[in-house]
C-alpha positions in Angstrom: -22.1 129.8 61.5 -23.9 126.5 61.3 -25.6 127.3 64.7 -26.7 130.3 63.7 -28.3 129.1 60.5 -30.3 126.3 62.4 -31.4 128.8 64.9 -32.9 131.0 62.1 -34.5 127.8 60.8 -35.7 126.9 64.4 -37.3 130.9 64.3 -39.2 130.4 60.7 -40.5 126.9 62.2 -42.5 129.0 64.9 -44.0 130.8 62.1 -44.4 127.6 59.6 -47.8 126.7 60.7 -49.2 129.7 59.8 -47.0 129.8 56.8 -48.6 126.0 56.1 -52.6 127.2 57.0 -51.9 129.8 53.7 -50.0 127.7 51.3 -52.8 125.0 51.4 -56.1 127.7 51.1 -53.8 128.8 48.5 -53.8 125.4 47.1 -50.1 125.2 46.9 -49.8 122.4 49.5 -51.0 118.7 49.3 -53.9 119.1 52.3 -52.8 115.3 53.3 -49.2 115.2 52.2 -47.9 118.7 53.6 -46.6 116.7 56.9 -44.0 114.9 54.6 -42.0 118.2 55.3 -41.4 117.5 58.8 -40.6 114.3 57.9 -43.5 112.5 58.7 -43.5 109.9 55.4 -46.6 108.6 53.8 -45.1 105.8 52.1 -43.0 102.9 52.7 -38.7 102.4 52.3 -39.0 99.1 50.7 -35.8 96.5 51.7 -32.8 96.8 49.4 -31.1 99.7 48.0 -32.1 103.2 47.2 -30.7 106.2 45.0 -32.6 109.2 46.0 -33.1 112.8 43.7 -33.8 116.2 44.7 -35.1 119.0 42.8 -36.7 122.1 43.7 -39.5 121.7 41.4 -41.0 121.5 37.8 -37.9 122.0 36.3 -35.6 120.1 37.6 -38.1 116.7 37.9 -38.5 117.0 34.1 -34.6 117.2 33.4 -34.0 113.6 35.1 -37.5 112.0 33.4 -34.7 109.9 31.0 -33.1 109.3 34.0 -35.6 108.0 36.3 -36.8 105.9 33.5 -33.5 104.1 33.2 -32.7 103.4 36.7 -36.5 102.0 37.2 -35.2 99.3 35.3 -32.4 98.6 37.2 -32.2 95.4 39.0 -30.1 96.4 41.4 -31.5 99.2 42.5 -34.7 98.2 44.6 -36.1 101.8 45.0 -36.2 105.3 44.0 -37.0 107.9 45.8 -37.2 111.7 44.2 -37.9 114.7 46.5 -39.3 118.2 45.2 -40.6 121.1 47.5 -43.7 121.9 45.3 -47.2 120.7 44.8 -46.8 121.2 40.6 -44.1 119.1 40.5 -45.3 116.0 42.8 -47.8 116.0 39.4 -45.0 115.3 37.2 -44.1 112.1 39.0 -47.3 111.2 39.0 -48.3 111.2 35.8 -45.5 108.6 34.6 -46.8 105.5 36.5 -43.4 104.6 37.5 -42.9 100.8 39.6 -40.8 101.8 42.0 -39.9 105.8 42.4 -42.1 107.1 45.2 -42.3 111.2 45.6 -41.8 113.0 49.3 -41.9 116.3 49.6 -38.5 117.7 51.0 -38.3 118.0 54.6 -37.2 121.3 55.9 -33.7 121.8 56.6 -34.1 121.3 60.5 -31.1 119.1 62.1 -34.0 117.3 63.6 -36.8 116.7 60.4 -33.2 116.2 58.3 -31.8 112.9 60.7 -35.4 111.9 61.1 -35.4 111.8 57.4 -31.9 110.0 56.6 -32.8 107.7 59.3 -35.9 106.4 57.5 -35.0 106.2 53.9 -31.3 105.7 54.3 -30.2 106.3 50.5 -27.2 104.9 48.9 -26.3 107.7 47.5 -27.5 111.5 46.9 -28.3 113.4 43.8 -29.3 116.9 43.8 -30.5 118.8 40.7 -29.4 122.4 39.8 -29.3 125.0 42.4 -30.9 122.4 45.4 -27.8 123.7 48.1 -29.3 123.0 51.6 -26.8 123.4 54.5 -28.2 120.8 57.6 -28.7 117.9 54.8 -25.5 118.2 53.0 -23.6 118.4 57.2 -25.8 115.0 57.8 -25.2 113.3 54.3 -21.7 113.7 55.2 -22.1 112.6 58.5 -23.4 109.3 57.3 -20.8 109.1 54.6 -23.4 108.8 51.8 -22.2 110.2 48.3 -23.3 113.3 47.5 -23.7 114.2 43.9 -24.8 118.0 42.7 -26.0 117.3 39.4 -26.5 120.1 36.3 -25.4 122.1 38.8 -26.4 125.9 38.4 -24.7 129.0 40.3 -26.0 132.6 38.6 -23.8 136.0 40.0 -26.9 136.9 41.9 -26.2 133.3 44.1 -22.5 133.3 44.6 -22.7 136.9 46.0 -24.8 135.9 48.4 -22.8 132.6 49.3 -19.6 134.5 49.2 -20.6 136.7 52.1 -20.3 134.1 54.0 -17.4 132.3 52.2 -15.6 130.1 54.9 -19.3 128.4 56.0 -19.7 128.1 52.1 -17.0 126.2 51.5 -16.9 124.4 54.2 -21.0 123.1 52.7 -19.7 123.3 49.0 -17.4 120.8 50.1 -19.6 118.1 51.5 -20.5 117.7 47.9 -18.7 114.6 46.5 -18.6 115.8 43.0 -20.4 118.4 41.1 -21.3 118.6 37.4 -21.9 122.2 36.0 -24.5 122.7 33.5 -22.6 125.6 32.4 -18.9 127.4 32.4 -20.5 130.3 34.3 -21.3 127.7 37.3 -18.1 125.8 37.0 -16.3 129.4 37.3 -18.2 130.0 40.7 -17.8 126.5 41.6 -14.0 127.3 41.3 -14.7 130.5 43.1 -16.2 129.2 46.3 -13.6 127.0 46.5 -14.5 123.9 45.5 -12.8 121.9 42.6 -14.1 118.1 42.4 -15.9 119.2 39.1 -16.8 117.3 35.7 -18.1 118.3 32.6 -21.0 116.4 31.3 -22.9 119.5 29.8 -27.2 120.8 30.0 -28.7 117.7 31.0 -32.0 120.0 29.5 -31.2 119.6 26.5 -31.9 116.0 26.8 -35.6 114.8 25.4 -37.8 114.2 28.6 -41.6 113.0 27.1 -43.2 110.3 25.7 -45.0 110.2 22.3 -48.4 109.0 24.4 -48.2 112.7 26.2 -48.3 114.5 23.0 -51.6 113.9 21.5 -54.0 116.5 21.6 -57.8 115.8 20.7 -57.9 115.3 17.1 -61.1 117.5 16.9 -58.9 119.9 18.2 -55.9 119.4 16.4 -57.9 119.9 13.6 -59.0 123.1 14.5 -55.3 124.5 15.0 -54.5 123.2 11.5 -57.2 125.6 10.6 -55.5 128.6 11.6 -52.4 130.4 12.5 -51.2 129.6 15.8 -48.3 130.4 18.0 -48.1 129.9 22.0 -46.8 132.1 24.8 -45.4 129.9 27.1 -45.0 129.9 30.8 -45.9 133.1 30.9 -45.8 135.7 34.3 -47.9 138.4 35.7 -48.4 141.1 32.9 -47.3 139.0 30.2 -50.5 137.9 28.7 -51.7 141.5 28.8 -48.5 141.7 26.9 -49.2 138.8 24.5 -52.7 140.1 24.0 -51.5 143.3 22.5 -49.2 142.0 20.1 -52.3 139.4 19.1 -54.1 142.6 18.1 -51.5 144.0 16.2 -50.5 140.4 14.3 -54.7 140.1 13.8 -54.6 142.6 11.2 -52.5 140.8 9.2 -53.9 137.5 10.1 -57.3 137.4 10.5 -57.7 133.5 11.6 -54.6 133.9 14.4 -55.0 132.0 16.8 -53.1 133.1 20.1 -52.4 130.1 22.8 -51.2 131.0 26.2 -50.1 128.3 29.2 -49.6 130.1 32.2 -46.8 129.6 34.2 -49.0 129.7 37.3 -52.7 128.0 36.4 -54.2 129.5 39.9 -53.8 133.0 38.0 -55.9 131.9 35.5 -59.1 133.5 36.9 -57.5 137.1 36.8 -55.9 136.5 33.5 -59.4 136.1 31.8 -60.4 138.9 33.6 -57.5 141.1 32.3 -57.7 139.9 29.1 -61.5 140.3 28.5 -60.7 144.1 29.0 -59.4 144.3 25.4 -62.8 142.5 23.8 -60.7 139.1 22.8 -63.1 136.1 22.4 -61.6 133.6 25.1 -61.4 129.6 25.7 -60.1 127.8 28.3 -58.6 124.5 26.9 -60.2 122.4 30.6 -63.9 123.1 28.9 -62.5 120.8 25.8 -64.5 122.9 23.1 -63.5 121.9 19.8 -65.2 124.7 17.6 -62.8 127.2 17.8 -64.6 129.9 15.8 -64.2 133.4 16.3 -61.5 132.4 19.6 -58.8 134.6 20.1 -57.1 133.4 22.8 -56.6 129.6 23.9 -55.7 129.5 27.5 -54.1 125.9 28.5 -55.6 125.8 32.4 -54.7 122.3 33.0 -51.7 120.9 34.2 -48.0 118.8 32.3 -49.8 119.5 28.7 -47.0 122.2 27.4 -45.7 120.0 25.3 -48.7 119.3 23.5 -48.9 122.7 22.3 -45.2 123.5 22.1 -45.1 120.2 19.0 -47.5 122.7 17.3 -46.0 125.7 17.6 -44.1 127.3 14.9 -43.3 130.4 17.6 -43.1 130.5 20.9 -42.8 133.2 23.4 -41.0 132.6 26.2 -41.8 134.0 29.6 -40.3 135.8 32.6 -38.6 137.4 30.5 -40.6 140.3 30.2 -41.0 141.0 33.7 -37.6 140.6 35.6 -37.4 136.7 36.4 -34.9 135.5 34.5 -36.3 133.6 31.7 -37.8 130.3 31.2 -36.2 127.4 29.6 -36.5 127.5 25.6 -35.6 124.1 24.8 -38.4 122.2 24.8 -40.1 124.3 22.0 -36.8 124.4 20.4 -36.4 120.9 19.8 -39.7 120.9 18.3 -38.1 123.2 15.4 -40.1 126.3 17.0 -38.9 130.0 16.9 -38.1 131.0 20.3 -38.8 134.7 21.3 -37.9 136.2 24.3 -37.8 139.8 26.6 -34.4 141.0 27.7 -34.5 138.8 30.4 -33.3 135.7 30.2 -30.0 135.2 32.6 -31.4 131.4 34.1 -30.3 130.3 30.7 -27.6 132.4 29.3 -25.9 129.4 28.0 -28.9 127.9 26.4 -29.7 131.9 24.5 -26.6 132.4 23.1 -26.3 128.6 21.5 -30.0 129.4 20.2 -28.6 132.9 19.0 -25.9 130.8 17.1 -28.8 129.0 15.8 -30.5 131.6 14.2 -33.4 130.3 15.7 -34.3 132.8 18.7 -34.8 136.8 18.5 -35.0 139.1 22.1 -37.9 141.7 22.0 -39.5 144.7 24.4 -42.6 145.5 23.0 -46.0 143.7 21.7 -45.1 145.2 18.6 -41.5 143.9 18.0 -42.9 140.3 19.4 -45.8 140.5 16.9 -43.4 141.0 13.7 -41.5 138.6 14.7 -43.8 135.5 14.8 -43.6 133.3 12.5 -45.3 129.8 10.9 -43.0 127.7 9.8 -40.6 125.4 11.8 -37.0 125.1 11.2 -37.0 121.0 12.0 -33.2 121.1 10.8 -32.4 123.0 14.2 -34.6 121.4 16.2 -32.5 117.8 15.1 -29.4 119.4 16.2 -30.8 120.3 19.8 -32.2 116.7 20.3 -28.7 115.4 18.6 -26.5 117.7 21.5 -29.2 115.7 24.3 -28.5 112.2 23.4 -24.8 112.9 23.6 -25.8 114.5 27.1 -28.1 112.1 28.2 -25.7 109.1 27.1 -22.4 110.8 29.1 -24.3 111.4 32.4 -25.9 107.9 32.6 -22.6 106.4 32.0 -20.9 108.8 34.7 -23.5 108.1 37.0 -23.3 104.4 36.5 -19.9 104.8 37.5 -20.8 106.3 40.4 -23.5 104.3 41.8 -22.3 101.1 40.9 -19.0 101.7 42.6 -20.5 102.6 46.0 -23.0 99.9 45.7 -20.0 97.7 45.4 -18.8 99.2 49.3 -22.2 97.9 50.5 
């Protein structure tokens, strides 16, 4: 089965330049750092030891932000390196001015771009975020008897169906895994399923505060301005959402004449088409790159820049949560409930079942299907009792799955 999988990877590779030539007039590959997924590197493996993280994108990069932070202080660890597999997210690295994590984009999982890759940066040990299961580089990691750690792991029904179709190569990648920690029971279950059982509990490493204070100040000319009226933010939201958001703005406006309606995109390249949708209803629109700080007469606030949720999620009494409207699962809540925000959502929200029905326990999230039901249920005042709770359940996290993966490193650095 392993054969057969790298000969369907060796088919896509025919297509990938083609595949390449789109992604980057799309601007969703880095024009000079694209070749880092054939494992051509464009920087260097410094002497000493390194602990290398994978995640998929956004997401998962922001979940291990306390993380990185910690280890970069680590003596004994010489270098970082942290792969992702998406232009957005190589921004989040970025903008934290680490010493000595580097970012590569993940190689694609070729048996020859994978050993090319192990080969160069040779990593201690492994750590992959969430759902990151690749078969060729968990077969080579074993190979080369690195530890391999599958951290806040994540399974949903819809992904163990498709690996159990397949169950015997499954298991036999499952189990290159050294140990996995499930985010949830529902992944531990499938974990169990698949049949792999070298599992620990450490809980949602998302629940865990990722920011600094320095990346939550918004212009005070335009803080000022929010103060002035009566804000709430639709966050992350998907195609047909903000048409979505912009009807229930209507509806709340005749309550509230000074609303002010704030939408961040999950996707800012959509941006263009999302004023043009929403200047079909006769909103008065702002983008929040232009930096205007006279918000008269604004309707909607679109945030068309890049890692400044937060921001607008500390002011937010409400926030909407997308994909969840359209059918993608949801987006993650806790950020903005943290903050003390009310979370709303659309019936979808199945990437964080867990995460709804603790929120639901709360008190402090309510599931909607139209612009109407949204728009009654905004409201402006936070609930900072809540939101101490959340951040009180992520120290405990954070605090368990540093000391585990001390544990961990520490004991194969002392095999080296």
């Amino acid at each position: 089965m392993f054969f057969i999988y790298q000969i369907i990877i060796s088919l896509i590779l025919i297509l990938s330049p083609l595949i390449l030539i789109y992604r980057i007039f799309k601007n969703k590959e880095d024009k000079r750092r694209f070749k880092e997924k054939i494992s051509i590197p464009t920087k260097i493996r410094s002497n000493g030891r390194l602990i290398w993280f994978h995640g998929a994108s956004v997401g998962e990069l922001i979940s291990i932000i306390p993380l990185l932070k910690k280890y970069e202080k680590e003596k004994s660890i010489h270098q970082i390196l942290v792969t992702s597999s998406t232009l957005s997210s190589s921004k989040v690295i970025k903008k934290f001015n680490f010493k000595k994590i580097i970012h590569q984009f993940y190689p694609i999982d070729h048996i020859i771009f994978v050993n090319k890759f192990l080969n160069y940066w040779r990593p201690s040990t492994a750590i992959f975020i969430d759902s990151e299961i690749w078969p060729c580089m968990f077969k080579k990691i074993n190979d080369k008897n690195i530890p391999l750690l599958l951290l806040n792991a994540r399974l949903t029904k819809k992904s163990i169906n498709k690996w159990m179709k397949v169950k015997n190569f499954s298991k036999s990648i499952f189990n290159k895994i050294s140990i996995a920690y499930p985010q949830n029971l529902e992944t531990k279950l499938y974990l169990k399923k698949i049949g792999f059982n070298k599992i620990k509990n450490l809980g949602n490493l998302k629940f865990a505060e990722n920011y600094d204070d320095k990346f939550l100040k918004l212009n005070e000319k335009l803080k000022l301005e929010f103060i002035k009226k009566k804000v709430w933010v639709a966050s992350s939201t998907h195609y047909n959402e903000e048409i979505f958001c912009a009807k229930a703005h209507m509806a709340l406006k005749k309550k509230f004449k000074n609303l002010l309606t704030i939408i961040i995109p999950r996707h800012i390249d959509r941006v263009g088409e999302i004023v043009s949708d929403l200047k079909k209803f006769n909103l008065n629109i702002s983008l929040h790159s232009l930096k205007k700080t006279n918000l008269n007469n604004i309707d909607i606030y679109i945030v068309d820049t890049f890692g400044e949720t937060k921001k607008f999620h500390k002011i937010a009494k409400s926030v909407f949560l997308g994909g969840s409207v359209v059918k993608r699962g949801g987006q993650n809540p806790l950020e903005a409930a943290r903050f003390g925000s009310r979370i709303i959502h659309g019936p979808n929200t199945q990437n964080f079942t867990d995460i709804y029905k603790l929120l639901r326990s709360f008190n402090v999230s309510k599931k909607i299907t139209t612009p109407e039901q949204l728009a009654s249920s905004i409201i402006f005042k936070k609930n900072k009792k809540i939101g101490l709770k959340l951040r009180n359940i992520g120290k405990k996290v954070l605090k368990d799955t540093i000391k585990e993966l001390d544990n961990q490193i520490n004991n194969e650095f002392k095999k080296t």
